[in-house]
Every structure is written in C-alpha cells, then in structure tokens.
C-alpha positions as CSV (number, residue, x, y, z in Angstrom):
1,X,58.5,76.0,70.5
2,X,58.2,73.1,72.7
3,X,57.5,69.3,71.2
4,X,55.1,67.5,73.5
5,X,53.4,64.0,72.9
6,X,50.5,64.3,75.4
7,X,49.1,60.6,75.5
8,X,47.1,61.5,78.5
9,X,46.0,64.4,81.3
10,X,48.2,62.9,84.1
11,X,51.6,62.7,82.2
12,X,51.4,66.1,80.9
13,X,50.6,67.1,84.7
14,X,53.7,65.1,85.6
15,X,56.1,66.5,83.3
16,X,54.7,69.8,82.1
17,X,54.9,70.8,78.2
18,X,57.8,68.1,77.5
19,X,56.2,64.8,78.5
20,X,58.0,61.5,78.1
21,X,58.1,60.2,74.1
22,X,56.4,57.4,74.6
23,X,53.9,55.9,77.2
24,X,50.8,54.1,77.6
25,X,47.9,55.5,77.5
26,X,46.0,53.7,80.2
27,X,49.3,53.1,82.7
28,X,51.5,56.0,82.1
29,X,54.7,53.7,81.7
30,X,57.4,54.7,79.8
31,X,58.4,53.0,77.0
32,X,62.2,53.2,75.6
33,X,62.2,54.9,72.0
34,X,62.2,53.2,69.0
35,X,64.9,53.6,66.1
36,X,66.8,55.5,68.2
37,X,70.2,55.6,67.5
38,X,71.9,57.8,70.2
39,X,70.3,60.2,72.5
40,X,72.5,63.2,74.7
41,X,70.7,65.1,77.5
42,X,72.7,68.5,77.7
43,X,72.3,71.1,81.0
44,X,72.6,74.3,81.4
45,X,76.3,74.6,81.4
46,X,76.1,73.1,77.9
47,X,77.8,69.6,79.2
48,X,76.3,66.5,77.5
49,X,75.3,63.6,79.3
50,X,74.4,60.0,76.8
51,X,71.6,58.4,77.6
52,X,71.1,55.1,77.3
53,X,69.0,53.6,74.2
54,X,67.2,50.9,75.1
55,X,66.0,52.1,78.4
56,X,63.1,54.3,79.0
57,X,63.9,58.4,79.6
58,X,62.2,61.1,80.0
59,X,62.0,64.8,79.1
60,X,63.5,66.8,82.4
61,X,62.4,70.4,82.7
62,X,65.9,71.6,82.9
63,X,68.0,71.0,79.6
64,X,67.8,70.4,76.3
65,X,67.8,66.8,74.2
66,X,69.5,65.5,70.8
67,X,67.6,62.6,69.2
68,X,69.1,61.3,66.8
69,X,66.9,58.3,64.6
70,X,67.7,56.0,62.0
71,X,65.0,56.4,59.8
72,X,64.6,53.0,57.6
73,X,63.4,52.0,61.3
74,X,59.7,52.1,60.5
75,X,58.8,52.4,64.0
76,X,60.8,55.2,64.6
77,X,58.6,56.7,62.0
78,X,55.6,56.1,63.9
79,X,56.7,57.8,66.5
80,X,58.1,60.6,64.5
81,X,54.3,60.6,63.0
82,X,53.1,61.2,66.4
83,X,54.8,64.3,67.6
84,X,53.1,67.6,67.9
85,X,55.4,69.4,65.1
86,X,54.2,71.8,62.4
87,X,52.7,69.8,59.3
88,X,55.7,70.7,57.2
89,X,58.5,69.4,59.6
90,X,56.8,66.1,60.4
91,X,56.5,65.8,56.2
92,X,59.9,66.7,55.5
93,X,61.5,65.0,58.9
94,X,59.8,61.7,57.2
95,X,60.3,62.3,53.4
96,X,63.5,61.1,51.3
97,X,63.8,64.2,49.9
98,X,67.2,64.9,48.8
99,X,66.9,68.6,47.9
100,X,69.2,70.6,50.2
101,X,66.4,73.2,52.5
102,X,66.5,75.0,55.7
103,X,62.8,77.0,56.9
104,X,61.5,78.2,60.0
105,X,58.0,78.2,61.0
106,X,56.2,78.6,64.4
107,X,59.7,79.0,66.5
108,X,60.8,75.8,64.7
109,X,63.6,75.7,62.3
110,X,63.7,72.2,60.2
111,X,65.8,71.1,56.7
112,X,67.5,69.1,54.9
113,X,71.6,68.8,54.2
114,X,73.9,66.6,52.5
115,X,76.7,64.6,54.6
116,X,79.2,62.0,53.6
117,X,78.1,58.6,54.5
118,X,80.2,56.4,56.3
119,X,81.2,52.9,56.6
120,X,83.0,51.1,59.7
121,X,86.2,52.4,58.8
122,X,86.2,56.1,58.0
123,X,84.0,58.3,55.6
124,X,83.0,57.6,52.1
125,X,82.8,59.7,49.2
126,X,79.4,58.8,48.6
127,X,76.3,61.4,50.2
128,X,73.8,60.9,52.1
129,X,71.2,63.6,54.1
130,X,70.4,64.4,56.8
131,X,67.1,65.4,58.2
132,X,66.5,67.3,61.7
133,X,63.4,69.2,63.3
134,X,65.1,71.9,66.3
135,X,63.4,73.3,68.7
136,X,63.9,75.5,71.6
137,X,64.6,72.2,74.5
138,X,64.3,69.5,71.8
139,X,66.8,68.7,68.0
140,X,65.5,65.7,66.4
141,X,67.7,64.4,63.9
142,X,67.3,61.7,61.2
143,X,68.8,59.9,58.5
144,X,68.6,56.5,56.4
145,X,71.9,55.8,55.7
146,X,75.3,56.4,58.8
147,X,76.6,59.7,58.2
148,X,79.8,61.3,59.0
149,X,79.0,64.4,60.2
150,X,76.4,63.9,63.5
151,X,78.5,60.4,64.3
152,X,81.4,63.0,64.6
153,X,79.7,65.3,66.7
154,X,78.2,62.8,68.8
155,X,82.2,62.1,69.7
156,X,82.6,65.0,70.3
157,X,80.3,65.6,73.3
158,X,81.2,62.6,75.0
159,X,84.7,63.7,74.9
160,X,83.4,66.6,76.6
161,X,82.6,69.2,74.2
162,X,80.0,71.8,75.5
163,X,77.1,73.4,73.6
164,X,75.1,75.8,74.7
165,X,71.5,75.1,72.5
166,X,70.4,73.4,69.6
167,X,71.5,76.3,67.3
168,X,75.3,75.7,68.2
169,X,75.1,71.6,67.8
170,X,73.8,72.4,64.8
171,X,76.7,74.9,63.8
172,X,78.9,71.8,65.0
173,X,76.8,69.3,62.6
174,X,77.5,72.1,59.4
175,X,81.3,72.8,60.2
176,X,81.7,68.1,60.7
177,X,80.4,68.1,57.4
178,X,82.4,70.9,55.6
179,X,85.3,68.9,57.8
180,X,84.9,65.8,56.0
181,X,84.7,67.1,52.6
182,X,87.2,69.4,53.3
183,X,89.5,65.8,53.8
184,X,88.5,64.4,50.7
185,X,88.9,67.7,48.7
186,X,92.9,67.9,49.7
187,X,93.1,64.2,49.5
188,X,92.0,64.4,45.8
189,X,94.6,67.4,45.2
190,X,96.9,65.4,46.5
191,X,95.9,62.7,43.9
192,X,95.6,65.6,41.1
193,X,99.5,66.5,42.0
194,X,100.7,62.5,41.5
195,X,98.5,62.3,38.0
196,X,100.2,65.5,36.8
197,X,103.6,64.2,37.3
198,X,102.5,60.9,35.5
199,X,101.3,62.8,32.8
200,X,104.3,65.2,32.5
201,X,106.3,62.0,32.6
202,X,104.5,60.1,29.7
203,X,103.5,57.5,31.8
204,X,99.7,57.6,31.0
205,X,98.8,54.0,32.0
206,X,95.5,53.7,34.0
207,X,95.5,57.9,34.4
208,X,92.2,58.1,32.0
209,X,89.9,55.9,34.8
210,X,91.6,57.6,38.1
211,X,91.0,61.0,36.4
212,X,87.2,60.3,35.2
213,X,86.7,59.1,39.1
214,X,88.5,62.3,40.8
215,X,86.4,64.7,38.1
216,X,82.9,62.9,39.4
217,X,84.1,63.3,43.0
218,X,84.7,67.0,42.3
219,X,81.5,67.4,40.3
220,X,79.7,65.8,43.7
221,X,80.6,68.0,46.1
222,X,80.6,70.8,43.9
223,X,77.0,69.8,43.8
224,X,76.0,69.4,47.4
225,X,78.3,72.2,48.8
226,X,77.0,75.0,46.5
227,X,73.6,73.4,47.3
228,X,74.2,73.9,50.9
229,X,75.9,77.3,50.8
230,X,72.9,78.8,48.9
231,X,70.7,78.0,51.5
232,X,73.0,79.4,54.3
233,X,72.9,82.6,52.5
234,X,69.4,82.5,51.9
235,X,68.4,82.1,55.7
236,X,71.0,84.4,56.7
237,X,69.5,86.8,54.4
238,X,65.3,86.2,54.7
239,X,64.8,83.3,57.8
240,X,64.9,83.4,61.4
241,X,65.0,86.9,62.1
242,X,62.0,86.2,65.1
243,X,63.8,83.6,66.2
244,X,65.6,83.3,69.6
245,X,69.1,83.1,69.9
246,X,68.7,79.2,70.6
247,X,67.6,78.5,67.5
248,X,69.4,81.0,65.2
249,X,72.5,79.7,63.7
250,X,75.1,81.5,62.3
251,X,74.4,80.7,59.0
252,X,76.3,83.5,57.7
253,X,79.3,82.3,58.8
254,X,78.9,78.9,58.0
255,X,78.2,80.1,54.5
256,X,81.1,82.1,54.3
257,X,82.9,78.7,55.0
258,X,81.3,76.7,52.4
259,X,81.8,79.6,50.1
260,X,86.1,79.2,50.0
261,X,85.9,75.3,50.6
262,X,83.4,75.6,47.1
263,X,85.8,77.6,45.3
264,X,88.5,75.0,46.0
265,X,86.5,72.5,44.6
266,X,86.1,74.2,41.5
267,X,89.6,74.4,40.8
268,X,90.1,71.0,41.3
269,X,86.9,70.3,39.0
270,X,88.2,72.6,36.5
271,X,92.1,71.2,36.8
272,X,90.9,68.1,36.8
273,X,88.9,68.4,33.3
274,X,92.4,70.0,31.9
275,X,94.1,67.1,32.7
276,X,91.9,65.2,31.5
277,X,92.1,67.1,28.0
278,X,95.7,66.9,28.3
279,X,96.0,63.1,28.8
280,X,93.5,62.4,25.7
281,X,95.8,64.6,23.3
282,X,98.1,62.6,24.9
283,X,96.7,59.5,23.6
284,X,95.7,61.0,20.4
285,X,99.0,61.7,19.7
286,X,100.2,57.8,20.5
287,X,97.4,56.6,18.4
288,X,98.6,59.0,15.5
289,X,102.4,57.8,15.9
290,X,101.5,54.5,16.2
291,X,98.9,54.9,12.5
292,X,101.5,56.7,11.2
293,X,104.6,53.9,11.7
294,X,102.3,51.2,10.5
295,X,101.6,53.2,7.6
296,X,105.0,53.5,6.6
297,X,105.8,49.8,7.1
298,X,103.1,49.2,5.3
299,X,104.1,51.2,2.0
300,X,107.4,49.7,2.7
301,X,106.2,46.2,2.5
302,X,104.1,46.7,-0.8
303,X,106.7,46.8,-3.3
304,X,108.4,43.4,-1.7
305,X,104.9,42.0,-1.5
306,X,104.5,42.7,-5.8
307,X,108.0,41.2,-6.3
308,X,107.1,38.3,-4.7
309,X,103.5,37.9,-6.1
310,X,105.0,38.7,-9.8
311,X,108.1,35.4,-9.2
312,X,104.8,33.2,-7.3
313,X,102.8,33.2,-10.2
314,X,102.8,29.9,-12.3
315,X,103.8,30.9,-15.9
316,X,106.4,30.3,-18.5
317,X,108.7,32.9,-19.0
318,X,109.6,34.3,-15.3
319,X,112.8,36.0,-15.4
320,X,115.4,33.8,-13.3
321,X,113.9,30.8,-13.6
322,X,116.2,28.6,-15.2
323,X,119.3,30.0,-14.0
324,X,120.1,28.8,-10.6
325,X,120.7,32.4,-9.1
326,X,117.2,33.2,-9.3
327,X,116.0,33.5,-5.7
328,X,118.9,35.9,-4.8
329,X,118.0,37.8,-7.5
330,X,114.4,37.8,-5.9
331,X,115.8,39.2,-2.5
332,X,118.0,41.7,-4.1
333,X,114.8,43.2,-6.0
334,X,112.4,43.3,-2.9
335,X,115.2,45.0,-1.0
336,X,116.0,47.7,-3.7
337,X,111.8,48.4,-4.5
338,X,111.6,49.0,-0.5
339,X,114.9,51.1,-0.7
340,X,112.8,53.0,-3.4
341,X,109.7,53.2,-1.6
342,X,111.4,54.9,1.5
343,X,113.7,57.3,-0.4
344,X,110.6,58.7,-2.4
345,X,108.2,59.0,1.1
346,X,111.3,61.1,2.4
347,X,111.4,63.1,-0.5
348,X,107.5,63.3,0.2
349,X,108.0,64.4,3.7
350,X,106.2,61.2,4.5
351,X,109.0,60.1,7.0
352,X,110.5,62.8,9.4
C-alpha cells in the first residue's frame, strides 16, 4: 500500500503515487514537516541516509522512508489527519490508546507497543507507547513521550546498520525494546541478590521500601511484556498471511523472545514477593521480641512500684518509719518482690 497526500494534479504527476508530505496547493512548494522528530531515507541496499528536519524533502521513487513524529505536536497531527491511510490506522496512529495491538488491513500493518521512556541520560523504568502506521515504501512512527527503543534504533542506522524494509526496522524497534527491559530486569536481580544477603544478615533497614519498588517494577513489565508477546503470537498465528514479505515481521520469533525474557520476570516478581514475606516475618518477629522484653520489665517493675506506693502513702503506722533504717529497708523489699516476680515468670516459662 502506498501513502500518498495528493494536494493537487501536477504534484502527483511529478512524483507519482508518493508525492511530497506537504505542499501548497496553488504553488506546489514544499513545505518541511511538522513535529517531525527524525526522518531516514533507506535505498535499496538497505543503507540509511538522515534527512534533515527542518528542510523540505520529498518522497523519491526509489527507497523506502521512516518518519518518526512526536505527537503532543498538534501540527504534526494535522498532518497525520491528512494522509490517505485506512480509517482505523489514522484513529489509532492519533489516539492515546495504551492497549498493546498489532492489525493489518488493506496491505497496511499498524499498532500499538509499550517502550521504556527515556530521559537525557539513559532509559527509565517508566512506559510509554509507541504508535506506527507501515507500509510497503513508507513507516510512520509516533509517540508522546521520548522512548528508548526507536531513539536506539535511529543510532543504529546512522552507525551504519542496514535494513532491508519496514518489516525488519520494525523487528529492530521489538528486539530495542525487549533490549532495554532486558537491562532493567538483570539490573533488578542484581538488586534482589544484595537484598537477600541483607536479609540473611538481619540487617533489614530500609529493605521494606527498596523491595515494594523492585516488586512494582516486576509487576510493570510483567504487564506490558506478556501484553506484547500475546499479540506477537496472535499475528503470527491469524494476521498477515496476504502480506508481502516487506511488511511481514517475524513475529513468531520475536514472541518467542518475549516469551523467556517474561518468564524471567516472573521469577523475579514471584522472588521478590518471598522476600518480601520473609522480611515482614522478620519484623514481626522484632516487634514480638521487642513486646515481649517490655513485658517482662514491666511485670518486673510492678512489685517495686507497690512497695513504693504502699511506704508513699501518708498514714500513721508505716512499718519503718521511726527507726532510721527505714529507706534501706524499702530498697531491700523492692529488690526481693522483683527477685520474686522473675523467679515465678521462669517457673511460668514466661522468660526463656
């Protein structure tokens, strides 16, 4: 399927079914793209050449074209809005859906995937998606927020990696992505491993906060990679069997990928939520040892604290009090009702 924007008679004469993006109507000028955010022209022998952003291109007949679009730019949506794509790619190239999909229709194949967002250092554990339309000449990608995976990719060509059509960039896109979760993934067992030897150490301080954060970044990609695994499988199994080889992916194997990276994930979800477990018996058990020593000092305590209640109060006839031993006398009964407090809790079995 080719993705032409015919704005008049004389450009589509010009450059045949893949006319230039944008241009006016009345002149034929070309216009540079709006929201672009990179854009690769790639030849026959699969070598990608950048082109520039702000100036004006246009569509060559030999080839085939990445476009890649941040899409918060609202004028890249209304350009998006005026491409001749099938109804349910231009809705879903535009939408914020976040609900993992890949379909084909009419010799196009168009979805939706999850990716690790990025900041200006390296990737972030938080997920953003990724949009894209492909056609035979033409892949159109989109997303609202930097991702990892395409801004990996896009190094990759211009350190001269070669790609045949849009079918095998997008294979590269899929495999960036299970990259980069792949990299958090051992860098949280590797976290998993330092909080087990805390734990089997007693040293519990600040586990229970590090532990709740790996568990919800296991739970995430848990989430997103069985999400995008499913829908491998599913068109490996039922989609793009009338496709061409240009636009048929190897979904099979990149869902055979996903499938072991899931697994992994899983342990460490599950491992995580054991440790987890362990490290709040853990605590249960200080919190118990702790009740149960201030219960004891506390039954130790009473006795003294009768003794000297009973010799406080302000009546005739208190033992001791005219002799001038008295307050020894005192002492030497609070220490012997403690004595007898303690010997009768360890007869109990109330102090091991």
């Amino acid at each position: 399927m080719s993705i032409p924007l015919p704005r008049n008679r004389a450009i589509a004469d010009r450059f045949g079914d893949t006319p230039p993006p944008l241009a006016d109507a009345a002149s034929g000028a070309r216009m540079p793209v709006p929201g672009l955010v990179w854009a690769f022209r790639i030849d026959a022998a699969g070598v990608a050449q950048p082109l520039p952003q702000e100036a004006p291109f246009v569509f060559e007949p030999d080839g085939w074209y990445w476009l890649h679009f941040n899409l918060a730019d609202s004028r890249a949506q209304l350009w998006l809005s005026e491409l001749v794509l099938p109804p349910p790619a231009r809705a879903l190239l535009q939408s914020k859906d976040t609900y993992q999909q890949l379909h084909s229709v009419d010799g196009c194949v168009y979805g939706v995937i999850a990716d690790l967002m990025r900041d200006i250092a390296d990737a972030t554990e938080d997920t953003g998606f990724l949009r894209f339309v492909m056609a035979e000449r033409l892949l159109i990608t989109g997303r609202y927020q930097a991702l990892c995976a395409v801004e990996t990719a896009r190094r990759a060509l211009e350190r001269g990696l070669r790609v045949d059509h849009c079918a095998a960039l997008f294979e590269v896109i899929v495999h960036n992505v299970a990259d980069a979760m792949e990299s958090i993934t051992d860098n949280v067992g590797e976290t998993l491993d330092r909080i087990e030897d805390k734990l089997l150490s007693e040293d519990t301080d600040d586990l229970r906060q590090g532990l709740g954060r790996l568990r919800r970044t296991c739970v995430r990609l848990h989430r997103h990679l069985s999400g995008l695994r499913v829908v491998l499988h599913r068109f490996d199994r039922d989609g793009g069997a009338d496709l061409p080889p240009s636009l048929r992916p190897h979904a099979g194997k990149l869902a055979q990928r996903l499938d072991g990276l899931d697994r992994t994930v899983t342990e460490m979800r599950e491992r995580s939520r054991l440790l987890q477990e362990e490290l709040h018996l853990q605590i249960e058990e200080q919190g118990n040892n702790s009740l149960r020593v201030l219960s004891v000092l506390t039954a130790l305590l009473l006795p003294p604290t009768l003794v000297t209640g009973m010799f406080g109060m302000n009546l005739h006839g208190l033992p001791f009090s005219e002799g001038g031993g008295g307050f020894g006398w005192a002492i030497l009964i609070m220490l012997l009702s403690s004595f007898v407090a303690y010997v009768v809790m360890k007869r109990f079995g109330l102090i091991r």
